[in-house]
NULUM-154705 format. One line per 2 residues: number of its first residue (from 1); for each residue z, y, x of C-alpha. Coordinates in nm, 3 decimals. Each point is the difference from the previous one (the first is absolute). Last residue first. Example, Ala and Ser with C-alpha at 12.3 -4.5 7.8 and 13.67 -1.06 7.14 Angstrom:
2
2	0.714:-0.106:1.367; 0.066:-0.344:-0.137
This chain:
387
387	0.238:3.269:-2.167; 0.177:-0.204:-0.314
385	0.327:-0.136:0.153; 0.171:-0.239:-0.280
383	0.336:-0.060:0.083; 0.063:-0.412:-0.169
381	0.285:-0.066:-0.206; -0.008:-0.338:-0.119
379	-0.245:-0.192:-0.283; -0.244:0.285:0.013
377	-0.224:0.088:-0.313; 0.139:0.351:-0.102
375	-0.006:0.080:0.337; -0.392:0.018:0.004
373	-0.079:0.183:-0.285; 0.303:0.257:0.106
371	-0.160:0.030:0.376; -0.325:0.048:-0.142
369	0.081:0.235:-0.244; 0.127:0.247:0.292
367	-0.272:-0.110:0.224; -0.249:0.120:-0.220
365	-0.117:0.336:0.114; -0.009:-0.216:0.383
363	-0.269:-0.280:-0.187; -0.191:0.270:-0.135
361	-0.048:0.181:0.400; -0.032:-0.353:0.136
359	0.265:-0.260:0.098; 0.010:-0.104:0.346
357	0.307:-0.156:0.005; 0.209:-0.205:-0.192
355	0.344:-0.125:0.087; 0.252:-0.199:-0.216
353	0.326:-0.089:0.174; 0.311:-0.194:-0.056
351	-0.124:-0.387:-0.152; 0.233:-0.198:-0.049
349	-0.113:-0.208:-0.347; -0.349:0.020:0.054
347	-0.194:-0.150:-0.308; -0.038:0.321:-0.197
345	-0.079:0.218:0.262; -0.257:-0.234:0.187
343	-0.220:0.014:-0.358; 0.106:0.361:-0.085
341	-0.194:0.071:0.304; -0.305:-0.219:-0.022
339	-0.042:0.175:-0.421; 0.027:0.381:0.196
337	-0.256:-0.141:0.217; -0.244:-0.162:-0.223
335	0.023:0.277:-0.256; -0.077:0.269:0.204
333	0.296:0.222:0.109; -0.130:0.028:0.363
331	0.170:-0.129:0.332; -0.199:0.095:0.325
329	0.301:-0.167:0.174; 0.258:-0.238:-0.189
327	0.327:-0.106:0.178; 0.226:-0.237:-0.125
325	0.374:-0.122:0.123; 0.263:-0.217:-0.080
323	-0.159:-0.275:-0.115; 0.262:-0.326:0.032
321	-0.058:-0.112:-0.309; -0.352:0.012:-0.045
319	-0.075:-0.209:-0.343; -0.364:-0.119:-0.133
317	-0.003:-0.167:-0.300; -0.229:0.257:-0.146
315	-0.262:-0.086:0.224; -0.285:-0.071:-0.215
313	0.056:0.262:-0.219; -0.032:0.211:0.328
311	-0.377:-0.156:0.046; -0.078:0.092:-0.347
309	0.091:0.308:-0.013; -0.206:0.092:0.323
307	-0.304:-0.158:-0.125; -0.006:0.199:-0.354
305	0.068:0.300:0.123; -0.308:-0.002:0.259
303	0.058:0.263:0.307; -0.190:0.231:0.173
301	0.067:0.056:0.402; 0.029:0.297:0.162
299	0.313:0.013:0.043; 0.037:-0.264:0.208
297	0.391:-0.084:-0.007; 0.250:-0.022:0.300
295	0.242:-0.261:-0.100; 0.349:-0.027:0.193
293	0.202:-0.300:-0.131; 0.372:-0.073:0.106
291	0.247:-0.210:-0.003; -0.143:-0.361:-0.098
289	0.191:-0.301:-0.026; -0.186:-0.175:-0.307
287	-0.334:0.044:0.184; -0.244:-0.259:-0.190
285	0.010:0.248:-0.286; -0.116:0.273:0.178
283	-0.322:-0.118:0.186; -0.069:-0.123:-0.323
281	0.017:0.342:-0.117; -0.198:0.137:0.263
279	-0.277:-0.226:0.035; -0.062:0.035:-0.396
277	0.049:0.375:0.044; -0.273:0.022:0.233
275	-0.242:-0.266:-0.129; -0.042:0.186:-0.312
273	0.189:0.322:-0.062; 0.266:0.142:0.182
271	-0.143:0.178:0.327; 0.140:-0.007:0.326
269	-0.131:0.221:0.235; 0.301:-0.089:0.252
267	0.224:-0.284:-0.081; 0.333:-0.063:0.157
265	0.226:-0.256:-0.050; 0.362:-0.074:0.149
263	0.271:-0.237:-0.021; -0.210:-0.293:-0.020
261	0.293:-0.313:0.098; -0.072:-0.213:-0.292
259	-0.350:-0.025:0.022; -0.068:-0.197:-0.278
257	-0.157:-0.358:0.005; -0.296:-0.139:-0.257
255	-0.141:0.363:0.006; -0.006:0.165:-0.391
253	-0.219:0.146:-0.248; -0.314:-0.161:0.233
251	-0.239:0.189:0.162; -0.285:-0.282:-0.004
249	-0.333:0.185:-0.156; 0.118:0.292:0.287
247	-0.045:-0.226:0.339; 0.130:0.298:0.198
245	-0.125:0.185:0.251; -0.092:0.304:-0.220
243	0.365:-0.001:-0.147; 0.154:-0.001:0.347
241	-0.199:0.283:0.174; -0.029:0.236:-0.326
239	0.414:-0.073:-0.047; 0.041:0.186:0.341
237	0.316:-0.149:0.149; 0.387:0.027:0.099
235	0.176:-0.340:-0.047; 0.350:-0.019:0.144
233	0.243:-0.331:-0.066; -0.249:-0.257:0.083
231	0.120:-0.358:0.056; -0.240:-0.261:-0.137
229	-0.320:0.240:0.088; -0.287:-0.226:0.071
227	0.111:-0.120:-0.414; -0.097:0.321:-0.091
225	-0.367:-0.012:0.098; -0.072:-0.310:-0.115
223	0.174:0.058:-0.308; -0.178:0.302:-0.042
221	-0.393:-0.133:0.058; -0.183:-0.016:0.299
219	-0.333:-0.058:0.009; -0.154:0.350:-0.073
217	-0.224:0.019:0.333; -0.118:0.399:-0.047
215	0.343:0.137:0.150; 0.202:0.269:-0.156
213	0.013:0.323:0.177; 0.339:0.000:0.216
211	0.321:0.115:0.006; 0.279:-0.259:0.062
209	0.363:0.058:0.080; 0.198:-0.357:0.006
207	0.401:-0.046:0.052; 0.187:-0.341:-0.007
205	-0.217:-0.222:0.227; 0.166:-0.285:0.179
203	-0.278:-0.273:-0.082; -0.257:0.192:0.123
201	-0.262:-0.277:0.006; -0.084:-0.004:-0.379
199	-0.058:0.406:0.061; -0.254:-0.077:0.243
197	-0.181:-0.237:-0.155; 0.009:0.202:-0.372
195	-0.198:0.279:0.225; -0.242:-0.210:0.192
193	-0.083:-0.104:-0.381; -0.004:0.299:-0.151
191	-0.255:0.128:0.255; 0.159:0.328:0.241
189	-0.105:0.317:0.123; 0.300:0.233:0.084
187	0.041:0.350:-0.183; 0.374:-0.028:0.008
185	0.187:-0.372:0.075; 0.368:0.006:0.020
183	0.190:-0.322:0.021; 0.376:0.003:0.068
181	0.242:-0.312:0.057; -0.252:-0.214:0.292
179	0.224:-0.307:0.090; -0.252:-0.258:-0.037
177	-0.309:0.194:0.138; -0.268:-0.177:-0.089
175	-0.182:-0.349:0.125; -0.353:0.158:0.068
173	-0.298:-0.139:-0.145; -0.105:0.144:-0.298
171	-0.328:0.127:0.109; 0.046:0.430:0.114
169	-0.062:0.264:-0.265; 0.312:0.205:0.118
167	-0.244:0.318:0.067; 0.214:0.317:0.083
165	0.086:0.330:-0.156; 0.364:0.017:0.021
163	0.227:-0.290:0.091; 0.361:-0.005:0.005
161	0.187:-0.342:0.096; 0.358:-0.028:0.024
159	0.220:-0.350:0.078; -0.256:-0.124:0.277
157	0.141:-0.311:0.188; -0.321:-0.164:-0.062
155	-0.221:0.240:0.187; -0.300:-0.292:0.053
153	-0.178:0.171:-0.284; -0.089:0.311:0.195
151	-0.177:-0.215:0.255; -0.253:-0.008:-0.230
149	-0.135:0.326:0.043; 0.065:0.246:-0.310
147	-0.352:0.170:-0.117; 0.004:0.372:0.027
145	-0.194:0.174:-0.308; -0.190:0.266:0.070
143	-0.014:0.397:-0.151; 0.292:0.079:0.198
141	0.402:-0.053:-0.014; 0.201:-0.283:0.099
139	0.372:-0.078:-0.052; 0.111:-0.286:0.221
137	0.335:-0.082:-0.047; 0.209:-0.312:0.117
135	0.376:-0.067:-0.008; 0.184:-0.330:0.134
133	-0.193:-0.067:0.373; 0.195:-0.201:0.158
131	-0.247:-0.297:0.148; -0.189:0.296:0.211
129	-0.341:-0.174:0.029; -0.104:0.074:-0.332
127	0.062:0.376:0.111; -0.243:-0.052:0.298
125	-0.236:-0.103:-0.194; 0.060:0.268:-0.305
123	-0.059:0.259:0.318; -0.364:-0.174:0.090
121	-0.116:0.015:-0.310; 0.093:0.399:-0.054
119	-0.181:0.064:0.318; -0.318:-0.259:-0.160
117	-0.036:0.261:-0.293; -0.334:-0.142:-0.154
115	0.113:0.078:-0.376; 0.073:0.352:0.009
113	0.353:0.176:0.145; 0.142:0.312:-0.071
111	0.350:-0.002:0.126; 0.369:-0.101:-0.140
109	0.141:-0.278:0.243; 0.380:-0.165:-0.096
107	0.140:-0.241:0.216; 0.397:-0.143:-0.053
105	0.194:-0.247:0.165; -0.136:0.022:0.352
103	0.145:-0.265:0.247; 0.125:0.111:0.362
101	-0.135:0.264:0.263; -0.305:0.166:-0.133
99	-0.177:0.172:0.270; -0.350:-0.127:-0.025
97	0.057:0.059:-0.370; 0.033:0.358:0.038
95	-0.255:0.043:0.229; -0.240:-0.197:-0.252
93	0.093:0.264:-0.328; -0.006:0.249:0.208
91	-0.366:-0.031:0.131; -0.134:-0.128:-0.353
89	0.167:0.333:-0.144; -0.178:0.189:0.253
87	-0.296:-0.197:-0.038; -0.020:0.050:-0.387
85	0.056:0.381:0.070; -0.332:0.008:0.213
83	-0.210:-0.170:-0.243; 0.137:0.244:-0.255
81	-0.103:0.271:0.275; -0.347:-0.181:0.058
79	-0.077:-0.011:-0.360; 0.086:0.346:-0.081
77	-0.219:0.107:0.290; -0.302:-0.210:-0.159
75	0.112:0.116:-0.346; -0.076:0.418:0.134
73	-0.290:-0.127:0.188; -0.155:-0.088:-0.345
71	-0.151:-0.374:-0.005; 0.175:-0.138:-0.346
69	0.315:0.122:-0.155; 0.349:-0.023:0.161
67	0.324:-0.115:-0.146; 0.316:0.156:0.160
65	0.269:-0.236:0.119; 0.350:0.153:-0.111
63	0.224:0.114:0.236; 0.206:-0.126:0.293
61	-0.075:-0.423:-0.008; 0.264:-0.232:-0.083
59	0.248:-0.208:0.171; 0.358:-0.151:-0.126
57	0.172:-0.256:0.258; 0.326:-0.180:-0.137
55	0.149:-0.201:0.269; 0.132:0.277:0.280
53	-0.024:-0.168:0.353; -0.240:0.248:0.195
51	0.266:0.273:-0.126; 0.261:-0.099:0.212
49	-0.213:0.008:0.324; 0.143:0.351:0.142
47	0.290:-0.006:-0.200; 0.232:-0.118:0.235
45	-0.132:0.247:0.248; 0.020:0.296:-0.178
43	-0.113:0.232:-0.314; -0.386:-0.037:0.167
41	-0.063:-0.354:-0.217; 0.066:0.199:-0.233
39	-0.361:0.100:-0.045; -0.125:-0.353:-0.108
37	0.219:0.054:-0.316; -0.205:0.303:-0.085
35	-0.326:-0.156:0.025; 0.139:-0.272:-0.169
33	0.048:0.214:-0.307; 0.452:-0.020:-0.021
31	0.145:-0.186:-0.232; 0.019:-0.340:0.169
29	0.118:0.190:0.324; 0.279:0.125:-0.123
27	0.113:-0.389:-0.200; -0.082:-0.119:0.352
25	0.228:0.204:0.175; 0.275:-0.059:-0.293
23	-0.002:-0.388:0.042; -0.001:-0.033:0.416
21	0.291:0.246:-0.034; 0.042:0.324:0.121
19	0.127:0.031:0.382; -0.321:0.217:0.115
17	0.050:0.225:-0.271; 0.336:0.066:0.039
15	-0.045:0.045:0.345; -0.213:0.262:-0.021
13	0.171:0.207:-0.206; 0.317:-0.031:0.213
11	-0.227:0.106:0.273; -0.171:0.312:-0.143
9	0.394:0.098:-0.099; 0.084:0.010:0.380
7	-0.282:0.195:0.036; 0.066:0.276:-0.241
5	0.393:-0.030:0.139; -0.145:0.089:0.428
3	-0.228:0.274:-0.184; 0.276:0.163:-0.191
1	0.215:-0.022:0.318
């Protein structure tokens, strides 16, 4: 009896996941590693193909690619295992595709890969093919540099791209990608000008992530550069890679248009002296609608009283109304920073929160005096979070 109502309940269980709907199958099988998606095709008939037409596809390699040294048989068997591992994922990554039923939506690939990686070519080709694809990520590791084919450009229906270590350098030829919304390019080789081509052909583009060494070309100055980005509401970026690129002798107090719908800024090894804080602050004032501003300072960097003053004299007409938030890491109570501070305090009517982090030893004995310097120069009530 206990055997004939265990059974009975196997069934019921069954068909309740054979009868879910088209919608919540897929939504399963979207979160699941492919390799474990592939495996239900076992659960029954019905779901024997269902995971051959899932539209976001996520590969990467097992483990970490070890680096190997010169002529030793140990690095000659390291090489031929992360030669092997690179098949494997090669050999999955084509089965799976072979089998594909139906557009793919999103591809993401996280391997080693060097420059000459024609297996990684021939995928992107295929991908260009697709006409749907919405979300791409290729996150590379290694001591090369992959260079993106061509046929990467045609992907005009892209909405997400993600690119880690990989050469962008191409001729400015291509026509864009007109309804692209986030840009994020880490560790990727790129001139200023193939750069400021691209982003004048993303039209769409509300959110850009960009960490890279600056370039050598400085032709592009920060109009140029800002006026690529008429609708950006996210901007998350080394200030080395920006300032270096730019046409410094022409940083202007202002742009000529602001970017009214810049929500978001974040600067990491920011420093607020010289060309720093002068990119900063007119970064600032051309961003009346601003919510929030993350900066993540160098501390290692020396600063000149004299410049810094000067540049926030400069700026005193600046107003952030809609600030409701700053964050400050690798804060110290140096003049420049404590005078930056009492600067966005001052001229930030709604602003809630107050965060700085990273303080040293000194810095933490002070907190308490820090927090009553600083309040005592707020126009609203702000929480100040000294960690």
């Amino acid at each position: 009896m206990e055997a004939k109502c265990l059974s009975e309940a196997q069934q019921l269980s069954l068909d309740i996941i054979t009868t879910l709907p088209e919608t919540i199958t897929e939504t399963i099988l979207c979160l699941l590693p492919i390799e474990e998606a592939a495996r239900t095709s076992i659960l029954s008939r019905e779901w024997r193909y269902k995971w051959t037409k899932i539209p976001k596809l996520i590969f990467h390699s097992s483990g970490e690619f070890e680096r190997t040294g010169e002529n030793t048989a140990s690095d000659i068997q390291m090489a031929r295992k992360n030669m092997d591992g690179r098949c494997k994922l090669f050999y999955v990554v084509y089965q799976v595709l072979l089998l594909h039923q139906g557009p793919i939506h999103e591809f993401a690939l996280h391997m080693d890969a060097d420059y000459h990686c024609f297996e990684v070519d021939q995928i992107i080709l295929y991908l260009s093919r697709n006409h749907a694809l919405k979300k791409l990520q290729l996150e590379f590791m290694g001591q090369g540099v992959y260079k993106l084919p061509l046929c990467a450009f045609s992907l005009h229906q892209l909405t997400d791209l993600d690119l880690s270590q990989i050469d962008l350098d191409h001729q400015p030829i291509f026509g864009g990608f007109p309804k692209l919304r986030s840009l994020n390019l880490c560790s990727v080789s790129i001139s200023t000008k193939a750069l400021l081509h691209l982003l004048s052909n993303c039209p769409s583009l509300t959110r850009f992530i960009v960490f890279f060494e600056g370039t050598d070309d400085k032709d592009c100055t920060i109009i140029e550069l800002f006026e690529c980005l008429p609708a950006i509401e996210h901007l998350d970026t080394h200030t080395v890679s920006f300032v270096e690129m730019l046409v410094l002798d022409s940083l202007p107090k202002e742009l000529p248009t602001l970017l009214i719908h810049l929500r978001y800024v974040r600067l990491k090894d920011a420093w607020l002296s010289d060309d720093g804080l002068c990119f900063l602050a007119a970064l600032i004032k051309c961003s009346p609608n601003l919510e929030k501003i993350c900066l993540e300072l160098d501390c290692i960097y020396d600063y000149d009283d004299e410049i810094w003053s000067g540049i926030l004299e400069e700026y005193s007409d600046v107003s952030l109304e809609h600030l409701n938030e700053l964050e400050i890491g690798y804060f110290s109570i140096m003049n420049p920073e404590m005078e930056f501070v009492k600067f966005i305090l001052a001229r930030s009517p709604k602003l809630k929160k107050l965060r700085l982090w990273g303080l040293d030893e000194t810095d933490q004995l002070d907190s308490e005096m820090l927090k009553t310097l600083l309040r005592s120069q707020c126009v609203s009530p702000v929480e100040i979070v000294v960690e």
